[in-house]
Biopython code that builds the backbone (N, CA, C, O; Angstrom):
import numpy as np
from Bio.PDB.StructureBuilder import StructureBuilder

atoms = [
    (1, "UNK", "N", (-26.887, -11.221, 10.550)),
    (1, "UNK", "CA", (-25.947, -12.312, 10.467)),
    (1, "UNK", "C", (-25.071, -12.260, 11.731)),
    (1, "UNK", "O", (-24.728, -11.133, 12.088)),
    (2, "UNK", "N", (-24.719, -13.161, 12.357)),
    (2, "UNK", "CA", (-24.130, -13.358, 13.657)),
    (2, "UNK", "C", (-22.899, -13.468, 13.240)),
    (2, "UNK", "O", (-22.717, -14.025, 12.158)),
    (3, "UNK", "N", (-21.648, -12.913, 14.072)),
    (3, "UNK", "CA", (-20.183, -12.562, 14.091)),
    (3, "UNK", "C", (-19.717, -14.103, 12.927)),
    (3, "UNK", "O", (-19.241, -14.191, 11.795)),
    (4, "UNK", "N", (-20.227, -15.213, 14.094)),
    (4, "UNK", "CA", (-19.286, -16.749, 13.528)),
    (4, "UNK", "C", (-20.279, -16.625, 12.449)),
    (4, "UNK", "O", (-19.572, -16.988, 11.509)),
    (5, "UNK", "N", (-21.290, -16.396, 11.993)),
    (5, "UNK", "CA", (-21.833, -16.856, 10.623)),
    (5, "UNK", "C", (-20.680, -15.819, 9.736)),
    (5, "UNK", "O", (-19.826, -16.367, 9.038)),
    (6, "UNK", "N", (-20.726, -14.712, 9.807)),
    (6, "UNK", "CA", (-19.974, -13.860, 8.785)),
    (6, "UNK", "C", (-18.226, -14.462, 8.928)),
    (6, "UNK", "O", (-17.595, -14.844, 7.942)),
    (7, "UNK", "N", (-17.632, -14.440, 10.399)),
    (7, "UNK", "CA", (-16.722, -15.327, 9.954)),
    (7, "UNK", "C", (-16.610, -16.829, 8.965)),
    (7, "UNK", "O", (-15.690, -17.127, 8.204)),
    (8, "UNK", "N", (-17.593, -17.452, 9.202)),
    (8, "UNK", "CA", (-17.313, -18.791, 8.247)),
    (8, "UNK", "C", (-17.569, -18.469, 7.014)),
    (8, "UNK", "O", (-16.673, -18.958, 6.325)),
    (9, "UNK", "N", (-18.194, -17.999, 6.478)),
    (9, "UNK", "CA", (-18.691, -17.298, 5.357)),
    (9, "UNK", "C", (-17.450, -16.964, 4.428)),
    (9, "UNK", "O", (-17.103, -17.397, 3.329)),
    (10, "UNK", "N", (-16.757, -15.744, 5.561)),
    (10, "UNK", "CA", (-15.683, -14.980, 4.611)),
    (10, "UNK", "C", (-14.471, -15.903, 4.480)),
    (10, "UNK", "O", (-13.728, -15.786, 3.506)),
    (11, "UNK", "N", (-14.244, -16.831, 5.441)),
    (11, "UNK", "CA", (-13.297, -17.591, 5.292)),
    (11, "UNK", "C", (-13.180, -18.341, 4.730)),
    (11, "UNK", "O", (-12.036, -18.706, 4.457)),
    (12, "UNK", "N", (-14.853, -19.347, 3.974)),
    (12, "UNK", "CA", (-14.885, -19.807, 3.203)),
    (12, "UNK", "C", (-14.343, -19.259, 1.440)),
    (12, "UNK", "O", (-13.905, -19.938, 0.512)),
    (13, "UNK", "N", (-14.679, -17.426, 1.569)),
    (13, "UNK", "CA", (-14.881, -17.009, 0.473)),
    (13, "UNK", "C", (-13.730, -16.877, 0.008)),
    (13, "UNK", "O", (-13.387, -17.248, -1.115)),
    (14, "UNK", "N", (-13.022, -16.330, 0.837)),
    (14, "UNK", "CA", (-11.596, -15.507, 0.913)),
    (14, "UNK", "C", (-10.611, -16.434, 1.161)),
    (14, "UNK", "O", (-9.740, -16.577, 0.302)),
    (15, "UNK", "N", (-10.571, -17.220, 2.364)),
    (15, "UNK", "CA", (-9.304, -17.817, 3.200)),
    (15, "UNK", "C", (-8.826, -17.324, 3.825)),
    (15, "UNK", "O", (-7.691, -17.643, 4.176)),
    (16, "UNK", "N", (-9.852, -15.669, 4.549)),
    (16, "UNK", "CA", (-9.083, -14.981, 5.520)),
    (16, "UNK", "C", (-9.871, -14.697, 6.581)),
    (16, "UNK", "O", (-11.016, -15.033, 6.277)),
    (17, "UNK", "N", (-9.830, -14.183, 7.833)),
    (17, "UNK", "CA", (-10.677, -14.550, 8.570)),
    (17, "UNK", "C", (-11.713, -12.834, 8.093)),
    (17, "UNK", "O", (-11.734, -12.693, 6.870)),
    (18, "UNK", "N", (-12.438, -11.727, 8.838)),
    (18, "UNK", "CA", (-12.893, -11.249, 8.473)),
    (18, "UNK", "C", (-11.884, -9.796, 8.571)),
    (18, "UNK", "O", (-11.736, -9.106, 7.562)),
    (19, "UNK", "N", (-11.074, -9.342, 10.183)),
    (19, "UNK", "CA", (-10.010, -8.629, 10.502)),
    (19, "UNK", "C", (-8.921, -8.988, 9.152)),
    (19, "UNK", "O", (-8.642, -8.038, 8.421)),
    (20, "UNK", "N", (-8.372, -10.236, 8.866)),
    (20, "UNK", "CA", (-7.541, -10.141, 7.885)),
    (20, "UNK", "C", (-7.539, -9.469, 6.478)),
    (20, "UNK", "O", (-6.670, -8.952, 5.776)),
    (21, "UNK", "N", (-9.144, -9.741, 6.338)),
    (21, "UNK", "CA", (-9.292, -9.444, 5.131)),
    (21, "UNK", "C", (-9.405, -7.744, 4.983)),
    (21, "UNK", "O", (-8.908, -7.219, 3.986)),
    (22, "UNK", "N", (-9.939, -7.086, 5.803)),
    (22, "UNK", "CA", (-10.315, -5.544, 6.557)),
    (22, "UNK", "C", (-8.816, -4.944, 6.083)),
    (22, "UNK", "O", (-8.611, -4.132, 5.180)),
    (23, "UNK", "N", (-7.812, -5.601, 6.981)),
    (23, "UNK", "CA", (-6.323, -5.432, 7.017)),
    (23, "UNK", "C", (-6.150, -5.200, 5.709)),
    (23, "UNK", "O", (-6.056, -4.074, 5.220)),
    (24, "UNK", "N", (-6.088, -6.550, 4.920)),
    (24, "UNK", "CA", (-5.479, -6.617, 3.620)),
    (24, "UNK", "C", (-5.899, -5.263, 2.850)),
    (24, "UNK", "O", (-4.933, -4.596, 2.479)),
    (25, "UNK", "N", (-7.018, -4.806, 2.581)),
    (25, "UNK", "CA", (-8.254, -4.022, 2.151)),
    (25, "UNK", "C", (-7.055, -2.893, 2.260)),
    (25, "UNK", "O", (-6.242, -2.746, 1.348)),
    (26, "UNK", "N", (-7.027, -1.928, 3.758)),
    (26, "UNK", "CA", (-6.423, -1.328, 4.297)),
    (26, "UNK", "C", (-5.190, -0.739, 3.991)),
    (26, "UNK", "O", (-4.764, 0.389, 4.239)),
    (27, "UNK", "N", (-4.465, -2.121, 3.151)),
    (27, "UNK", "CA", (-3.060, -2.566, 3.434)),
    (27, "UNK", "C", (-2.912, -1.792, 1.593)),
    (27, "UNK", "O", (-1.901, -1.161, 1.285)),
    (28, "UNK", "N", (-3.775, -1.950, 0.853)),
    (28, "UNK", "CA", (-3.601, -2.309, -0.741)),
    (28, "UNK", "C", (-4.169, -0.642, -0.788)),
    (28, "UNK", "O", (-4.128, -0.178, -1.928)),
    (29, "UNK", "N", (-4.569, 0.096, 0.038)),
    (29, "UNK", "CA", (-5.361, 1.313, -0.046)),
    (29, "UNK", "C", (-4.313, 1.913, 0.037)),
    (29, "UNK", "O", (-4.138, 2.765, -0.833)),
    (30, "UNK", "N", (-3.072, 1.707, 1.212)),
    (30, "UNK", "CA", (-1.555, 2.232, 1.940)),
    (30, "UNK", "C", (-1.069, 2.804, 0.484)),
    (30, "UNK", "O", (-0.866, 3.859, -0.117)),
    (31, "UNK", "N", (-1.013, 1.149, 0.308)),
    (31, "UNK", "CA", (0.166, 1.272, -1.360)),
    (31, "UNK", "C", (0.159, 2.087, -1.878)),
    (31, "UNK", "O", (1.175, 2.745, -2.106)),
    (32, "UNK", "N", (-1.352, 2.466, -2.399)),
    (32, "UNK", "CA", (-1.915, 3.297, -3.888)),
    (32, "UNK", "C", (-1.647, 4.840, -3.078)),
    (32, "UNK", "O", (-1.225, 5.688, -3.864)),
    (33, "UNK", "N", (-1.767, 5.178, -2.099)),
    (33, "UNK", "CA", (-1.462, 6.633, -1.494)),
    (33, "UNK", "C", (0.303, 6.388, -1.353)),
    (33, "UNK", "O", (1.169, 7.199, -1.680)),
    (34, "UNK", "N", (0.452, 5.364, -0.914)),
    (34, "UNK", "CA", (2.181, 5.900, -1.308)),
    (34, "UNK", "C", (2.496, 6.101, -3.044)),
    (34, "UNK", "O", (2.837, 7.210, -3.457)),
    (35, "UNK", "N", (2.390, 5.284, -3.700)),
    (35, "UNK", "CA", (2.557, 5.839, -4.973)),
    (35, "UNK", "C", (1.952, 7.178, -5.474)),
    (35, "UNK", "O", (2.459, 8.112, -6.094)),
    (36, "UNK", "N", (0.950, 7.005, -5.094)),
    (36, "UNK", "CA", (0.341, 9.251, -5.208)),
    (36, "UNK", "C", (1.626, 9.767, -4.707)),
    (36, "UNK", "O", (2.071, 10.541, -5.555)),
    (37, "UNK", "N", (2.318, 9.682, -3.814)),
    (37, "UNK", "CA", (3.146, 10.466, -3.451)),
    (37, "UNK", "C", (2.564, 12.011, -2.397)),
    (37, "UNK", "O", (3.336, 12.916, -2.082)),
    (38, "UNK", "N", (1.603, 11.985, -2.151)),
    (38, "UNK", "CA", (0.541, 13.126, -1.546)),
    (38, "UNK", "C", (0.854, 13.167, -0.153)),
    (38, "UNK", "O", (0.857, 14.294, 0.342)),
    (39, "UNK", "N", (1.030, 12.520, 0.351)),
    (39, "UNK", "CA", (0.614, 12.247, 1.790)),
    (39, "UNK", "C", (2.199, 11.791, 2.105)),
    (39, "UNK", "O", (3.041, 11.373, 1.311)),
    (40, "UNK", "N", (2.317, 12.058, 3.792)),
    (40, "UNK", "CA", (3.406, 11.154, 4.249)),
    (40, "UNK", "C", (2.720, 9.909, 4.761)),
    (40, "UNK", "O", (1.629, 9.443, 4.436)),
    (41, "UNK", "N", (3.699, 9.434, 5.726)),
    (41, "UNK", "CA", (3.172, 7.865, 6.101)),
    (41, "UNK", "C", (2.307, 8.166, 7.254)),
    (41, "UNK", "O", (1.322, 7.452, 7.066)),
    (42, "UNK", "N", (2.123, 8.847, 8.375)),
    (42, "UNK", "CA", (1.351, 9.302, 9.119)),
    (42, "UNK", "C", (0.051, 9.225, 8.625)),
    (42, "UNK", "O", (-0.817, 8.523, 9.143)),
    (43, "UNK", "N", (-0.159, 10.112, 7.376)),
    (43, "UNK", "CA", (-1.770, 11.161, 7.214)),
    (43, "UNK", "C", (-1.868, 9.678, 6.765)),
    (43, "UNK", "O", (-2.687, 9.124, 7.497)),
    (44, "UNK", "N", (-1.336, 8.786, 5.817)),
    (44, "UNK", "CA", (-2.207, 7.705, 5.293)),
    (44, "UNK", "C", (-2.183, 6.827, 6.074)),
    (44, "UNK", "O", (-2.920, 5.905, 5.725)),
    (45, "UNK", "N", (-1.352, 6.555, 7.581)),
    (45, "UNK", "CA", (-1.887, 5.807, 8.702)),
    (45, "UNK", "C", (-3.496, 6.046, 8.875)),
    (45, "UNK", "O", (-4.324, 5.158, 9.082)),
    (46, "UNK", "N", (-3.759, 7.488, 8.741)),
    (46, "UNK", "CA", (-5.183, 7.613, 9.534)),
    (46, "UNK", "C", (-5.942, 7.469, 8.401)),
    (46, "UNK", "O", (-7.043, 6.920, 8.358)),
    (47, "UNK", "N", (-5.339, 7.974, 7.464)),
    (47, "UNK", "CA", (-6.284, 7.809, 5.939)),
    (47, "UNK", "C", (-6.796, 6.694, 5.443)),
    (47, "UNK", "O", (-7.714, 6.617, 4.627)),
    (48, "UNK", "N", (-6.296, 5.966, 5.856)),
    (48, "UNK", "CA", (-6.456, 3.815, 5.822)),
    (48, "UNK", "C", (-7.192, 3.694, 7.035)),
    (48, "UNK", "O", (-7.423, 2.493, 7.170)),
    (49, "UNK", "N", (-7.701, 4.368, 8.033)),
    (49, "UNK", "CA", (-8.278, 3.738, 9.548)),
    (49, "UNK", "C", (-7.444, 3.341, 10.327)),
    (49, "UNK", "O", (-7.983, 3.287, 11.432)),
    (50, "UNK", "N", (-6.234, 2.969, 10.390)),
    (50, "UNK", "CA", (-5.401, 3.137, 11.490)),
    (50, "UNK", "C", (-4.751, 4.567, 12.478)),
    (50, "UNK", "O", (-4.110, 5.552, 12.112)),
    (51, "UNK", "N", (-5.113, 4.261, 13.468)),
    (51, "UNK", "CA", (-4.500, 5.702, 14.210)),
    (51, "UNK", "C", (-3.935, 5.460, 15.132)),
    (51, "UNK", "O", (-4.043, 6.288, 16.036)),
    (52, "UNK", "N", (-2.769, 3.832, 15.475)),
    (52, "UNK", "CA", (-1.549, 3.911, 16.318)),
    (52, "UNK", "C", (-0.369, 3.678, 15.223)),
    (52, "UNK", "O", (-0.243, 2.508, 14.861)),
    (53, "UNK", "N", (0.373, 4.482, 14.738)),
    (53, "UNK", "CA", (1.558, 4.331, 13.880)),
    (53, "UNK", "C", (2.422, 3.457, 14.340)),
    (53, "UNK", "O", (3.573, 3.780, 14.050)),
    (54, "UNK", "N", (2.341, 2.521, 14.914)),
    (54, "UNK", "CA", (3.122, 1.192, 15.598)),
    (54, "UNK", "C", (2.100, 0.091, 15.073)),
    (54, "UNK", "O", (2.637, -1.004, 14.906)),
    (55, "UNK", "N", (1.615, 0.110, 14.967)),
    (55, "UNK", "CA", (0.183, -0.956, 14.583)),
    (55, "UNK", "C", (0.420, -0.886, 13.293)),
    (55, "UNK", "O", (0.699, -1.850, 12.581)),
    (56, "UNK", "N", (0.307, 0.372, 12.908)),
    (56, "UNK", "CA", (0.429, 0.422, 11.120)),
    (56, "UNK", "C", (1.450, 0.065, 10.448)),
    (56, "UNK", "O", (1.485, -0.276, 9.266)),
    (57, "UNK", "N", (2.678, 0.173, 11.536)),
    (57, "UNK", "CA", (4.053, -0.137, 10.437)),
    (57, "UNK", "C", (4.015, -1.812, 10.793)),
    (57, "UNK", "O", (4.579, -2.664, 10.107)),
    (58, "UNK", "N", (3.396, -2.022, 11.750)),
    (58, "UNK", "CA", (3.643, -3.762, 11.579)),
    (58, "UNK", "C", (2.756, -4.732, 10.836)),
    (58, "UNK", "O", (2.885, -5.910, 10.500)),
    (59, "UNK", "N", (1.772, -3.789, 10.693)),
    (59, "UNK", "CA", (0.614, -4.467, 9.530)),
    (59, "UNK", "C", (1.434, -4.055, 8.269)),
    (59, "UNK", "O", (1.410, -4.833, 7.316)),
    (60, "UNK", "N", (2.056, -3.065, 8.187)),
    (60, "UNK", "CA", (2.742, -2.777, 6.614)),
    (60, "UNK", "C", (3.650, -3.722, 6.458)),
    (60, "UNK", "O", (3.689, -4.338, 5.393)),
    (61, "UNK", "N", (4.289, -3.923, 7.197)),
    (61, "UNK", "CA", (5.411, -4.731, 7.385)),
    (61, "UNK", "C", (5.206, -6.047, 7.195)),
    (61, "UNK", "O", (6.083, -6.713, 6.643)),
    (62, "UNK", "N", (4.068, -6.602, 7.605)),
    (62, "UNK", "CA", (3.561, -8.125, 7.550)),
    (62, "UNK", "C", (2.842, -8.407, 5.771)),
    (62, "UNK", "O", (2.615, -9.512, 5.278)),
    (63, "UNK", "N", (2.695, -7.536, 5.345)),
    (63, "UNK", "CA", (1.714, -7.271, 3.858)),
    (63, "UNK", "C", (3.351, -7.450, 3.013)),
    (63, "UNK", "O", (3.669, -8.431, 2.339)),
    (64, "UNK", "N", (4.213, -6.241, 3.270)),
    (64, "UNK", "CA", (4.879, -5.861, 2.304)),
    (64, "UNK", "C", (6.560, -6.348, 2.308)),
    (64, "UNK", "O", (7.457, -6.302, 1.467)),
    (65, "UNK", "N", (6.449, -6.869, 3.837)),
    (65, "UNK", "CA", (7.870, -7.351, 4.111)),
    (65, "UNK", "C", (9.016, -6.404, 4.675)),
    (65, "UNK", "O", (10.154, -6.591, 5.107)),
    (66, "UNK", "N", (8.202, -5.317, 4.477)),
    (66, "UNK", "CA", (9.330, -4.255, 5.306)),
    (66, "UNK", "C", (8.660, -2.749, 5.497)),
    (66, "UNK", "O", (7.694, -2.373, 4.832)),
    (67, "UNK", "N", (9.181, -2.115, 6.293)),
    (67, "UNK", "CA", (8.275, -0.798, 7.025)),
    (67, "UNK", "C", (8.023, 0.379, 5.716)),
    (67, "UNK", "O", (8.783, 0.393, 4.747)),
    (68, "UNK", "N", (7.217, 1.042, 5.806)),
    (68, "UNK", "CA", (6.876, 2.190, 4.629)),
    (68, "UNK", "C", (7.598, 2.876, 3.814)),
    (68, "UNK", "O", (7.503, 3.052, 2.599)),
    (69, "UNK", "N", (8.700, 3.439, 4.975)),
    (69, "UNK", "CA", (10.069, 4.336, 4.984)),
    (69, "UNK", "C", (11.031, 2.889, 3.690)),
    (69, "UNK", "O", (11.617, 2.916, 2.608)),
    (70, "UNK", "N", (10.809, 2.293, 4.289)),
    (70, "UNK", "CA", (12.125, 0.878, 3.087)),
    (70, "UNK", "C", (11.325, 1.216, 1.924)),
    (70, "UNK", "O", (11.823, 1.754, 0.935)),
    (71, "UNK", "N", (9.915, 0.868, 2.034)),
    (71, "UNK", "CA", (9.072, 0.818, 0.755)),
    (71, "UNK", "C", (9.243, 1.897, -0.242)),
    (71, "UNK", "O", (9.202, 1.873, -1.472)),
    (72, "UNK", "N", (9.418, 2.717, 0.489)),
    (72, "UNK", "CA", (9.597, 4.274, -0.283)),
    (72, "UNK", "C", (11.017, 4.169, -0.920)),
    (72, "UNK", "O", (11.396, 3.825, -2.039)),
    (73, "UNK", "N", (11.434, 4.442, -0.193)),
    (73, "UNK", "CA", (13.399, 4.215, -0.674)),
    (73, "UNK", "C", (13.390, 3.006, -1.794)),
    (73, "UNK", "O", (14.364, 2.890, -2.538)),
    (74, "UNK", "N", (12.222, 2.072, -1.901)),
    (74, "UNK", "CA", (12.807, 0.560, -2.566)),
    (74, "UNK", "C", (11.949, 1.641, -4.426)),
    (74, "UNK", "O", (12.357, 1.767, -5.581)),
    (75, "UNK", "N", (10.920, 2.044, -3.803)),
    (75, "UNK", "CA", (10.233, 2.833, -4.824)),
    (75, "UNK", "C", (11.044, 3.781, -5.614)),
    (75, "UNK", "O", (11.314, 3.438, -6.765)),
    (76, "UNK", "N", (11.431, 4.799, -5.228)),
    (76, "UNK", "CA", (12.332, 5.604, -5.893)),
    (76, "UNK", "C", (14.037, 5.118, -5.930)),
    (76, "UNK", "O", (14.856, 6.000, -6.187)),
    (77, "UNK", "N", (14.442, 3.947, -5.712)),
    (77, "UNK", "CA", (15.247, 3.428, -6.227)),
    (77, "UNK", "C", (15.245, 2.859, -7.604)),
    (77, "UNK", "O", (16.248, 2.837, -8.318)),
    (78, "UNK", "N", (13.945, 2.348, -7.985)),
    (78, "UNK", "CA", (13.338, 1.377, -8.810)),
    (78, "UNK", "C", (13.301, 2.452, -10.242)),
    (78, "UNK", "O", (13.719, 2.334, -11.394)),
    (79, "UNK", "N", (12.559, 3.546, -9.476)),
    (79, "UNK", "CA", (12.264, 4.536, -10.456)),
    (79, "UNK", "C", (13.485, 5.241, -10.984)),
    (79, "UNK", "O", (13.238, 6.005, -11.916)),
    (80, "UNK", "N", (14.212, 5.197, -10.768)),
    (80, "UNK", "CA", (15.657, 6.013, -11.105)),
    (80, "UNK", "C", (16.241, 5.713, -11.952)),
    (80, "UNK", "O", (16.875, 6.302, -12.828)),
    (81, "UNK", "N", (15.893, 4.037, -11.534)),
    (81, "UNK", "CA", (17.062, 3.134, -12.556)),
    (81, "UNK", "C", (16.445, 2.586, -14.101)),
    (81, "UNK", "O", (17.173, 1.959, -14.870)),
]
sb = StructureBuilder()
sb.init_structure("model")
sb.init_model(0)
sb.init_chain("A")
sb.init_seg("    ")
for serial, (resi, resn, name, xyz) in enumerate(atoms, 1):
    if name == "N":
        sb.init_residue(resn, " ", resi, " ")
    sb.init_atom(name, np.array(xyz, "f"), 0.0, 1.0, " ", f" {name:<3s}", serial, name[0])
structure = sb.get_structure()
């Protein structure tokens, strides 16, 4: 299958292009290792396939609305109360 065939395809399927959807994938994998609580934000940068931690906090950031470190703090705020 050729690049633009699999792009039209997924965009038809999804509404995302094929990178977005990879991302999203990526992005929902982040989450579930931050709630494990196992890992810091680093190991699950690489643990998701990202390996520039500037790349990763702005893809987190674009998914979740704010960087890992907020996410965490918004998490065990939540949990407390």
């Amino acid at each position: 299958m050729s690049n633009s065939t699999l792009y039209r395809k997924m965009k038809a399927l999804t509404g995302l292009s094929t990178n977005e959807y990879v991302r999203k994938i990526r992005m929902k994998h982040t989450e579930q290792y931050l709630l494990e609580g196992k890992y810091n934000i680093s190991e699950i940068a690489f643990k998701v396939g990202i390996n520039n931690p500037f790349y990763f906090r702005q893809c987190f950031k674009e998914e979740f609305g704010c960087i890992p470190s907020e996410y965490l703090k918004r998490l065990k705020e939540t949990g407390e109360k």
